[in-house]
SERO-4910 file (N, C-alpha, C, O; in steps of 0.05 Angstrom, whole numbers):
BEGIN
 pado doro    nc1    nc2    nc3   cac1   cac2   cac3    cc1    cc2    cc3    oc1    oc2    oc3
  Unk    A  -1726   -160   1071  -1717   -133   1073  -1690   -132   1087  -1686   -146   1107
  Unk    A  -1674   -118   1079  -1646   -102   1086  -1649    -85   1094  -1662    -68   1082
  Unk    A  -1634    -79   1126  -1632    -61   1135  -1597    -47   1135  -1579    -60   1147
  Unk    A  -1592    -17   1120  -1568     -9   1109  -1564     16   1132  -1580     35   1134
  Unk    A  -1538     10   1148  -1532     39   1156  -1512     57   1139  -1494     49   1125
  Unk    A  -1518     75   1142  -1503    101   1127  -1477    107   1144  -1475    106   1169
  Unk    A  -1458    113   1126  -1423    117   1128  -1428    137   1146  -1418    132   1168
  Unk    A  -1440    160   1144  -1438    194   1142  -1452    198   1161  -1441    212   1178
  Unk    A  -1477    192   1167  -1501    203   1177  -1508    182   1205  -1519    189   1226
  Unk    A  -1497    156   1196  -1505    136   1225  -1537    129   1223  -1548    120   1243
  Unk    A  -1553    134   1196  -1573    127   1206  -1583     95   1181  -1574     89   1159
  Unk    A  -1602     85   1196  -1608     51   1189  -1631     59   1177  -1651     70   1186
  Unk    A  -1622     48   1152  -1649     57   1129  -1662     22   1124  -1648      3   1129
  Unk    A  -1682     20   1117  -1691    -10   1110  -1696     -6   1071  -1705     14   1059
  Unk    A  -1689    -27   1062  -1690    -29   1035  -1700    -55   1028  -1687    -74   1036
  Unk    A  -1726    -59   1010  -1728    -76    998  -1707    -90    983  -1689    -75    979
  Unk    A  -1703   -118    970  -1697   -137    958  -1684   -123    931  -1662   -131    924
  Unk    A  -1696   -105    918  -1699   -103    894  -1675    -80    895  -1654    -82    881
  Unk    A  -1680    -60    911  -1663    -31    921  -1635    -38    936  -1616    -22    936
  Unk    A  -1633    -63    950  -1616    -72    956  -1590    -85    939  -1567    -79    944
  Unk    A  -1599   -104    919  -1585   -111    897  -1571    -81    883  -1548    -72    884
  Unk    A  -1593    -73    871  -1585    -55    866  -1562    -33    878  -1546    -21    864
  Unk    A  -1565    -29    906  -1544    -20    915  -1521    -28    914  -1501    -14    909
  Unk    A  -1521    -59    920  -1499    -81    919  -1482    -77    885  -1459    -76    878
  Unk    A  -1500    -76    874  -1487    -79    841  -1476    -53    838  -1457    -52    823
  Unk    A  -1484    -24    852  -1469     -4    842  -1448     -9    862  -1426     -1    855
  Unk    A  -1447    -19    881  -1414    -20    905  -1405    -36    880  -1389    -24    865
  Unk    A  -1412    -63    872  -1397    -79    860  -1382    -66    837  -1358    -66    836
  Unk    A  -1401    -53    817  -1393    -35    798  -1369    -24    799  -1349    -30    785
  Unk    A  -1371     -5    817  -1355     14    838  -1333     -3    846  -1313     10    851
  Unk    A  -1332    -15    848  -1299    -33    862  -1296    -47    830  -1273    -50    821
  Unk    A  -1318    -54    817  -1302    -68    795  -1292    -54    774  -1274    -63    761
  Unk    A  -1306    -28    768  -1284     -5    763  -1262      2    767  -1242      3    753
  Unk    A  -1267     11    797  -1236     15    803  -1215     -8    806  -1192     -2    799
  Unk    A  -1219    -36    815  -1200    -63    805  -1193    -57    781  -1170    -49    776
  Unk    A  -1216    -59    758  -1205    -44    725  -1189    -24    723  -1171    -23    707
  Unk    A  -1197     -7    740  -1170     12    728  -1143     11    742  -1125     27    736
  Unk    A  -1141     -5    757  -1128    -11    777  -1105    -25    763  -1081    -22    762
  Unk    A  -1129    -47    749  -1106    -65    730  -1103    -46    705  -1082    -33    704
  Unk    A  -1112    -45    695  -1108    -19    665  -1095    -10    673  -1081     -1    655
  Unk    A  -1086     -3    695  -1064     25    698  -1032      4    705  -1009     11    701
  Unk    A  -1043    -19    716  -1016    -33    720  -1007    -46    693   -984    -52    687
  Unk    A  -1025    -49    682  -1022    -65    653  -1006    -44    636   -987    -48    621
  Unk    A  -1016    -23    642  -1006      1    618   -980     15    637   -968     34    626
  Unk    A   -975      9    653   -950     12    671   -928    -11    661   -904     -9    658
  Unk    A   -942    -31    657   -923    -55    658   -909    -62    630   -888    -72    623
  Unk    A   -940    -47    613   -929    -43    582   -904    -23    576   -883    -30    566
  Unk    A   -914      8    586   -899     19    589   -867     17    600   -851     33    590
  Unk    A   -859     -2    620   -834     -5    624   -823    -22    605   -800    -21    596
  Unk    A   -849    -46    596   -837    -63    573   -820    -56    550   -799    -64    540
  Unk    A   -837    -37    546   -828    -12    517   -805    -11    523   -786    -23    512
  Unk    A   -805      4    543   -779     17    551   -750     -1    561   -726      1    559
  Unk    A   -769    -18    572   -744    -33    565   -733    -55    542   -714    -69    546
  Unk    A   -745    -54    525   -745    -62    497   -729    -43    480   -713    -47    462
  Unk    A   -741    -15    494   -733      4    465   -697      0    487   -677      3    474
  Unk    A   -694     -4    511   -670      0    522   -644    -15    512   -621     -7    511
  Unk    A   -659    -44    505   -650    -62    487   -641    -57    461   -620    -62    449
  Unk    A   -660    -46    453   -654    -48    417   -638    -20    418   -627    -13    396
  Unk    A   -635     -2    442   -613     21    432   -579     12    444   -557     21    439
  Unk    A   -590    -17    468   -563    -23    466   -556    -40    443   -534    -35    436
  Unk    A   -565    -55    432   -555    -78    403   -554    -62    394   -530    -58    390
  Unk    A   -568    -42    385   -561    -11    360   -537     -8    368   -519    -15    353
  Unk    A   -532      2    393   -497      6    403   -476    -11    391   -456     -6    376
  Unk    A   -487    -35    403   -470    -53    390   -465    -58    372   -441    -58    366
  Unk    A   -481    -62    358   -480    -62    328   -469    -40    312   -455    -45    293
  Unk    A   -474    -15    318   -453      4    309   -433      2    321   -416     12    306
  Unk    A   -419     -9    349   -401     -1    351   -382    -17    331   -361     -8    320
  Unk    A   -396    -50    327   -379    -73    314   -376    -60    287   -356    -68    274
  Unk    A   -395    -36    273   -389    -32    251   -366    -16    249   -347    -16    234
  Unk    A   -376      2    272   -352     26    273   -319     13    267   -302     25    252
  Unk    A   -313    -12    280   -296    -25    290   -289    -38    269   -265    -43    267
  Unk    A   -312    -51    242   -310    -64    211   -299    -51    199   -279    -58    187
  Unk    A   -313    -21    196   -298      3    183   -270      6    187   -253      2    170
  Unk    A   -265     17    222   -239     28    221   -220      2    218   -203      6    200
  Unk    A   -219    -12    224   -205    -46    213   -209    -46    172   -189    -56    162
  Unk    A   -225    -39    157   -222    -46    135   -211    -16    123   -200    -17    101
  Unk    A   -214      9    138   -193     31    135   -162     39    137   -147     53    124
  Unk    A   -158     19    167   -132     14    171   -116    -10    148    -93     -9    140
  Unk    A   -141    -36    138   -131    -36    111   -124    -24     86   -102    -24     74
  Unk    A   -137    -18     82   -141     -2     57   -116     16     59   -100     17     40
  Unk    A   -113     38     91    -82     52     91    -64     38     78    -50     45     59
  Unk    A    -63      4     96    -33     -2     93    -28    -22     66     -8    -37     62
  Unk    A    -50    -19     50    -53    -26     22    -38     -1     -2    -24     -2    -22
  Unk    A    -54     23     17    -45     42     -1    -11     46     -5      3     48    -25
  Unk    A     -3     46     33     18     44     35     45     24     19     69     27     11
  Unk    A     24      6     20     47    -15     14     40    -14    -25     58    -24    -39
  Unk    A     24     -5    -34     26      1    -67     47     24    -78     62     22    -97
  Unk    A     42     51    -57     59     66    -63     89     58    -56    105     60    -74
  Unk    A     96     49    -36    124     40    -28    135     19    -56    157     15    -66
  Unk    A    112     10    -63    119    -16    -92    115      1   -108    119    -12   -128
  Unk    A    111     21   -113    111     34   -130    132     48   -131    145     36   -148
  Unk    A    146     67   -124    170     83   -113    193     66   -107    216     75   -109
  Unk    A    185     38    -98    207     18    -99    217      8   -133    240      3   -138
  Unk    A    200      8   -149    194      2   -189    199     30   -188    213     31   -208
  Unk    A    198     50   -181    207     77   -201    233     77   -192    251     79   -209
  Unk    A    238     76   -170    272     82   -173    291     56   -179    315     58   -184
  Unk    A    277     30   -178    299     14   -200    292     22   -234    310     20   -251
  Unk    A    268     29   -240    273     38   -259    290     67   -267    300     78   -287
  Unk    A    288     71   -248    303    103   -257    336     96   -245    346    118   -241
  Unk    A    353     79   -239    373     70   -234    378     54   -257    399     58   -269
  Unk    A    356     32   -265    366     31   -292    374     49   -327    390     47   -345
  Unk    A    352     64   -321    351     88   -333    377    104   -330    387    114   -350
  Unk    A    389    107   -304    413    126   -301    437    111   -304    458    123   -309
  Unk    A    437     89   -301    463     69   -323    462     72   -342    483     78   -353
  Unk    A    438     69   -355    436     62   -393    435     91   -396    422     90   -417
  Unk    A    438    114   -393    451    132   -394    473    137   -399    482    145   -420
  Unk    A    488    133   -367    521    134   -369    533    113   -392    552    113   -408
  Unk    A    516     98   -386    527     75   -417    526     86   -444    544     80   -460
  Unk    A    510     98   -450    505    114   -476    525    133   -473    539    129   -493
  Unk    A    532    148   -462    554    170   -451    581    157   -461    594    162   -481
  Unk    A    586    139   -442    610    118   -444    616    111   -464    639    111   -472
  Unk    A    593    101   -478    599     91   -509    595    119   -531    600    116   -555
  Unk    A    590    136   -525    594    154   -537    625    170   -542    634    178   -563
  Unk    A    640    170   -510    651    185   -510    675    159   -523    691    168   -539
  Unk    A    678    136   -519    693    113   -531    688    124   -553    704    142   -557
  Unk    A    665    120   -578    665    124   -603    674    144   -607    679    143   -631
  Unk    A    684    171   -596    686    196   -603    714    192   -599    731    202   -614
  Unk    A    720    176   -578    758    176   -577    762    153   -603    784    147   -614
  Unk    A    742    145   -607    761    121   -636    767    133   -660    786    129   -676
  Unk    A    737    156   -660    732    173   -685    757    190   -684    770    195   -705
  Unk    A    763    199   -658    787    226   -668    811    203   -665    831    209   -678
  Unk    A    812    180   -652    840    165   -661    846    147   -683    868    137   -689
  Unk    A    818    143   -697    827    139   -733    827    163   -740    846    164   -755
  Unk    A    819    181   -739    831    210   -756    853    225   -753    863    243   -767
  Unk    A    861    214   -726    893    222   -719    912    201   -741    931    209   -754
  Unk    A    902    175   -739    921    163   -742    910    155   -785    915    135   -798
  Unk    A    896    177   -791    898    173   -825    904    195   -832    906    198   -857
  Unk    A    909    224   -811    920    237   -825    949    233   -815    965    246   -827
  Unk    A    960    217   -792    992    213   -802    994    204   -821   1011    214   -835
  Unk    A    979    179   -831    982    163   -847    985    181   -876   1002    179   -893
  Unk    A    967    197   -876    959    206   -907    986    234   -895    988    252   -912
  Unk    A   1000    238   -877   1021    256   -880   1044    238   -884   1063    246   -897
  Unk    A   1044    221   -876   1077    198   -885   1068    195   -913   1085    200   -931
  Unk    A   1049    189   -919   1053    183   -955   1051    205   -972   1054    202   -996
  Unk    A   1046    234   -958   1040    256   -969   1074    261   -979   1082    267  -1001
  Unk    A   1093    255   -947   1125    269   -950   1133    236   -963   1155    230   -972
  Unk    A   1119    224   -962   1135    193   -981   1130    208  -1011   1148    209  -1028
  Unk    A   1109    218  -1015   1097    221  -1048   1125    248  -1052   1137    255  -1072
  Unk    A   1127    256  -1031   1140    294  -1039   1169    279  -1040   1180    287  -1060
  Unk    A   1181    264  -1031   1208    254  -1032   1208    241  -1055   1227    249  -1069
  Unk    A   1195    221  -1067   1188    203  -1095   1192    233  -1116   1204    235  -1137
  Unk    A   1177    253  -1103   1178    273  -1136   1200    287  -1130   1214    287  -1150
  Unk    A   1212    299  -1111   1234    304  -1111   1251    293  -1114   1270    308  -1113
  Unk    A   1260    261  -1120   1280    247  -1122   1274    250  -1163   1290    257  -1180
  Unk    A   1242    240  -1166   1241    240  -1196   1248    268  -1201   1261    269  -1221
  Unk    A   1245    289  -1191   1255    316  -1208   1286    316  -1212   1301    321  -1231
  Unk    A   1291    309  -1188   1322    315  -1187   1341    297  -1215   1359    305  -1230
  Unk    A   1321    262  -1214   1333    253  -1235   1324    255  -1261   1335    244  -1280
  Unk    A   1300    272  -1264   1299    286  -1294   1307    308  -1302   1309    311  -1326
  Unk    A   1317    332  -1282   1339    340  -1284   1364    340  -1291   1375    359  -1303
  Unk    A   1377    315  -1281   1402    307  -1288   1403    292  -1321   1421    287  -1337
  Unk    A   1375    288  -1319   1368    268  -1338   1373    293  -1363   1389    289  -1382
  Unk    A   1357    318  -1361   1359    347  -1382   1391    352  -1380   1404    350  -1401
  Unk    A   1401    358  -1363   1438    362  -1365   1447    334  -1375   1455    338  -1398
  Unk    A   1448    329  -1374   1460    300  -1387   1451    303  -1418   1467    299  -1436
  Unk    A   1423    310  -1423   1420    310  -1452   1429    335  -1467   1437    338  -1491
  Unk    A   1425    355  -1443   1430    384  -1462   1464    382  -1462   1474    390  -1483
  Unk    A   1481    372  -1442   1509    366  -1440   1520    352  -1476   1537    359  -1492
  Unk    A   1502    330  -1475   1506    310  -1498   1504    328  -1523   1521    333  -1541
  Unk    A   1474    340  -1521   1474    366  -1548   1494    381  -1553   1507    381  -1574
  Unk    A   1498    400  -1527   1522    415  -1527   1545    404  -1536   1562    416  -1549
  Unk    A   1545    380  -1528   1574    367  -1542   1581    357  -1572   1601    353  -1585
  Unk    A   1557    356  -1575   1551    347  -1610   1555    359  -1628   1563    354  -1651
  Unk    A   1545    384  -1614   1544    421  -1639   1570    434  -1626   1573    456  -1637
  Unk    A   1594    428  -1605   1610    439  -1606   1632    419  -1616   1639    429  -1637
  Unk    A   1641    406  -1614   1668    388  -1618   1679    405  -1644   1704    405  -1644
  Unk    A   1665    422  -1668   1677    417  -1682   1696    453  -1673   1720    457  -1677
  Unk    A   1681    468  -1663   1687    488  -1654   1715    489  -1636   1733    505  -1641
  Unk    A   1716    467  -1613   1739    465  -1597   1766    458  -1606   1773    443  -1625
  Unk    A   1783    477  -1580   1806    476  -1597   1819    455  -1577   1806    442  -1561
  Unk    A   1852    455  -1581   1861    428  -1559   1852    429  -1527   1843    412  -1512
  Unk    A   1859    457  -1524   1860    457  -1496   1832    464  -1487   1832    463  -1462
  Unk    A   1811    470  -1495   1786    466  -1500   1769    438  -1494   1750    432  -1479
  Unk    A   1786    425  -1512   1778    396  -1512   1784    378  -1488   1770    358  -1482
  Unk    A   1807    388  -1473   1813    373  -1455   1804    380  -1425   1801    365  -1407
  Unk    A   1798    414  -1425   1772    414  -1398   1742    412  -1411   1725    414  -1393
  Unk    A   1734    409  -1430   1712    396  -1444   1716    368  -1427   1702    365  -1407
  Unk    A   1734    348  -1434   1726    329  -1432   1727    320  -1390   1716    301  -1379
  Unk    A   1741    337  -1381   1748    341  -1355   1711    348  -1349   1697    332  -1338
  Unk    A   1704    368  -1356   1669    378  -1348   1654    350  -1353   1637    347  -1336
  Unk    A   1655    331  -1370   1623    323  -1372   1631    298  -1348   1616    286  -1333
  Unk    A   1661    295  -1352   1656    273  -1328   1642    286  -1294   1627    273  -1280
  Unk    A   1651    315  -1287   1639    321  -1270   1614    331  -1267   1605    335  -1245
  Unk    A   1599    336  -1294   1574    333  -1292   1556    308  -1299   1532    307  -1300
  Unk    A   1575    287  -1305   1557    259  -1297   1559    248  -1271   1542    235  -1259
  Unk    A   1578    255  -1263   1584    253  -1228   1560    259  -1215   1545    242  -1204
  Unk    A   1557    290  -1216   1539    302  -1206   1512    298  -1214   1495    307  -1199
  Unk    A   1506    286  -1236   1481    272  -1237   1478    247  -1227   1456    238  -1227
  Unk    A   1495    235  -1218   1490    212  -1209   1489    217  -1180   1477    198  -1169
  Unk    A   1493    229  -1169   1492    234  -1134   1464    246  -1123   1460    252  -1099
  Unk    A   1446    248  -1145   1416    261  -1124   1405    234  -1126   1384    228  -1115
***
């Protein structure tokens, strides 16, 4: 037999063998409960910071990791600008030699235009002098031939006239008769 005093009351109870265990196993119970929750609660404390500091982890690598992307991006953006840049500049660099070549072969077309247009009006200057010297060559040729088929008609109508008059003339007749044809063979011979 066990003899148990009381917490509360101060008084000494006696307990059989059997009531005693039994008491013993609910203290034991009783403390081995609360050790259990003791640890349960440190375990689930200890988990709990784990988490947390896991999840503290994976939102700093998350950080990181976005920031390195952020940093992939704006690095393959700031390419891509100075791609754009440098296509348009090559581009605008090819349009204005082309358009410089373009504005020569222009003025060249111009140039050679305005050359062909001074050749065109300086062979047509120079075929209508031409076709006017042979115009006053051709007008001098017919005025020289009129003048000498002219002389060529007095000379014959002279000769007629002289043929159908002789018999008509008298001395003194005859002798400015013959005084006239010499001065109108003269005078045909001088155009």
């Amino acid at each position: 037999m066990h003899e148990i005093k009381c917490p509360h009351c101060e008084r000494t109870f006696t307990i059989d063998e059997a009531g005693y265990a039994d008491i013993v196993k609910q203290v034991r119970d009783a403390e081995f409960e609360q050790q259990l929750h003791g640890r349960l609660e440190l375990a689930e404390q200890d988990k709990a910071n784990s988490l947390e500091l896991a999840e503290t982890k994976a939102a700093s690598e998350l950080q990181r990791t976005a920031a390195a992307k952020d940093a992939a991006i704006q690095e393959l953006k700031a390419k891509l600008d100075a791609r754009e840049v440098t296509q348009k500049l090559a581009v605008t660099e090819a349009l204005s030699a082309v358009e410089k070549e373009r504005d020569a072969l222009v003025n060249e077309l111009e140039q050679t235009k305005q050359e062909k247009q001074s050749s065109v009006e300086l062979a047509e200057a120079k075929l209508v002098n031409e076709l006017q010297k042979a115009a006053s060559t051709k007008d001098a040729a017919i005025q020289d031939l009129k003048a000498k088929l002219e002389a060529i008609e007095i000379v014959q109508r002279l000769a007629i006239t002289e043929q159908s008059a002789p018999s008509k003339r008298s001395g003194t007749n005859s002798r400015a008769d013959s005084n006239e044809p010499s001065s109108r063979s003269s005078s045909a011979r001088s155009p």
